[in-house]
Kinemage of the C-alpha trace (Angstrom):
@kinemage 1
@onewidth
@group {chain A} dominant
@subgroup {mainchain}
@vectorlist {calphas} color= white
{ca unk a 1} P -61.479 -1.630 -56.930
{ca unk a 2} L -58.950 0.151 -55.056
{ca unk a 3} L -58.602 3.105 -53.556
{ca unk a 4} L -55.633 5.513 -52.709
{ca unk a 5} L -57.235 7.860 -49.757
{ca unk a 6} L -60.362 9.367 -50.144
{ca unk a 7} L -60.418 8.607 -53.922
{ca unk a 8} L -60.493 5.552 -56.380
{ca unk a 9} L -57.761 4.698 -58.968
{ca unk a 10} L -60.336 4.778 -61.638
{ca unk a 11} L -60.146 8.690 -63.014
{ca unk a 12} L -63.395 7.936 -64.705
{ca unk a 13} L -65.156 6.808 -61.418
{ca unk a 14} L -63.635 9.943 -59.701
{ca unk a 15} L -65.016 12.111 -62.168
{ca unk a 16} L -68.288 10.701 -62.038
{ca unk a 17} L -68.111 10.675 -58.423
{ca unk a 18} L -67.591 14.462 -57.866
{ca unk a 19} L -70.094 15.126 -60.498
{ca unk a 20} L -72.595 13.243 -58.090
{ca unk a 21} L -71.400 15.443 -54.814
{ca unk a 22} L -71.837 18.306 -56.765
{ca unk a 23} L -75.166 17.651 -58.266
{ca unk a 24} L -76.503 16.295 -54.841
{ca unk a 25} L -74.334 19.919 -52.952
{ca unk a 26} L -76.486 21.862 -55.367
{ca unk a 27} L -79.781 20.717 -55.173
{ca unk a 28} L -79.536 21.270 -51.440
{ca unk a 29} L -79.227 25.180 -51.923
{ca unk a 30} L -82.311 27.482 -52.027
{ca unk a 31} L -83.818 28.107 -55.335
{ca unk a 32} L -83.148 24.948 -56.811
{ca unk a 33} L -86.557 23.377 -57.714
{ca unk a 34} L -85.824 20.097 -59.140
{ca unk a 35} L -82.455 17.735 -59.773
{ca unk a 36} L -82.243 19.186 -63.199
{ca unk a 37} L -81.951 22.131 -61.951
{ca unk a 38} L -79.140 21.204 -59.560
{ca unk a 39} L -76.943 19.459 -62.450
{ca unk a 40} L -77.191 23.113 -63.969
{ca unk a 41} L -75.655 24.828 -61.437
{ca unk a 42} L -73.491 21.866 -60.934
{ca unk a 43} L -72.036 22.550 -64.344
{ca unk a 44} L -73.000 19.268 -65.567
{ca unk a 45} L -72.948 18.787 -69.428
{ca unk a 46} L -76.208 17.391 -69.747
{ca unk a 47} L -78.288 18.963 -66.903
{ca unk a 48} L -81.163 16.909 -67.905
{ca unk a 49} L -80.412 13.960 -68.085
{ca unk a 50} L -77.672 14.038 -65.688
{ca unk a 51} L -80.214 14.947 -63.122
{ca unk a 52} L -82.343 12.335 -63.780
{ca unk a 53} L -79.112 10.167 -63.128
{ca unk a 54} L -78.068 11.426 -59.969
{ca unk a 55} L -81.810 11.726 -58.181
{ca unk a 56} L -82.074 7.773 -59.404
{ca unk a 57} L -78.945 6.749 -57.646
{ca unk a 58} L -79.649 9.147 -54.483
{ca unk a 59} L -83.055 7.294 -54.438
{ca unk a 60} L -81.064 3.851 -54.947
{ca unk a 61} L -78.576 4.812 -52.298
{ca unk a 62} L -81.192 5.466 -49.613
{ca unk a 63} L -83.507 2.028 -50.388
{ca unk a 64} L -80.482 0.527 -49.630
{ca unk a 65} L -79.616 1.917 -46.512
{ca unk a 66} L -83.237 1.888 -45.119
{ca unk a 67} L -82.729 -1.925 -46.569
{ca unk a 68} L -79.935 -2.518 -44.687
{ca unk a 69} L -80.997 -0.683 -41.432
{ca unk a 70} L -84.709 -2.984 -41.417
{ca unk a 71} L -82.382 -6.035 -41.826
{ca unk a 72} L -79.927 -5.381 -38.842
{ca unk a 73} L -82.955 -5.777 -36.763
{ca unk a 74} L -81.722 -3.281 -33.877
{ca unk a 75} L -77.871 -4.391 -34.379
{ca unk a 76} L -75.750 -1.221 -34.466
{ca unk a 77} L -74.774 -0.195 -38.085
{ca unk a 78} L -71.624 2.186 -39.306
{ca unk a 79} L -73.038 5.930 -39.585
{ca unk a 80} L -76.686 5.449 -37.369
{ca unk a 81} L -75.106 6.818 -34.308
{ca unk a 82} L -77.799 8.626 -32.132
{ca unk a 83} L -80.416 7.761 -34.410
């Protein structure tokens, strides 16, 4: 897919991607219990379900880097600096 600066082509995946940063923003604050929660304040639609969305691709997007980090096996990796 490609991408003109910091966002894709695709409106629909640039949408769906600030919906993510904003769910994921929110549920950082104080106060906010659970992702549900977070896709409230977020503004989201569908806080429910969109919750339930976003906390399964955060949880996708770190197995995968933990994935990718056990199979460097000590090799540097893009964004590990000083870890």
């Amino acid at each position: 897919m490609p991408w003109s600066g910091s966002e894709p082509d695709d409106a629909r995946l640039s949408v769906l991607l600030r919906a993510l940063d904003a769910v994921v923003l929110a549920w950082m604050q104080p106060g906010v219990a659970t992702w549900a929660d977070a896709a409230l304040q977020a503004g989201t639609p569908n806080p429910e379900v969109d919750g339930k969305r976003v906390r399964r691709r955060v949880r996708r997007l770190v197995a995968d880097q933990q994935r990718r980090t056990a199979a460097s096996e000590g090799l540097w990796l893009p964004g590990t600096a000083g870890r």
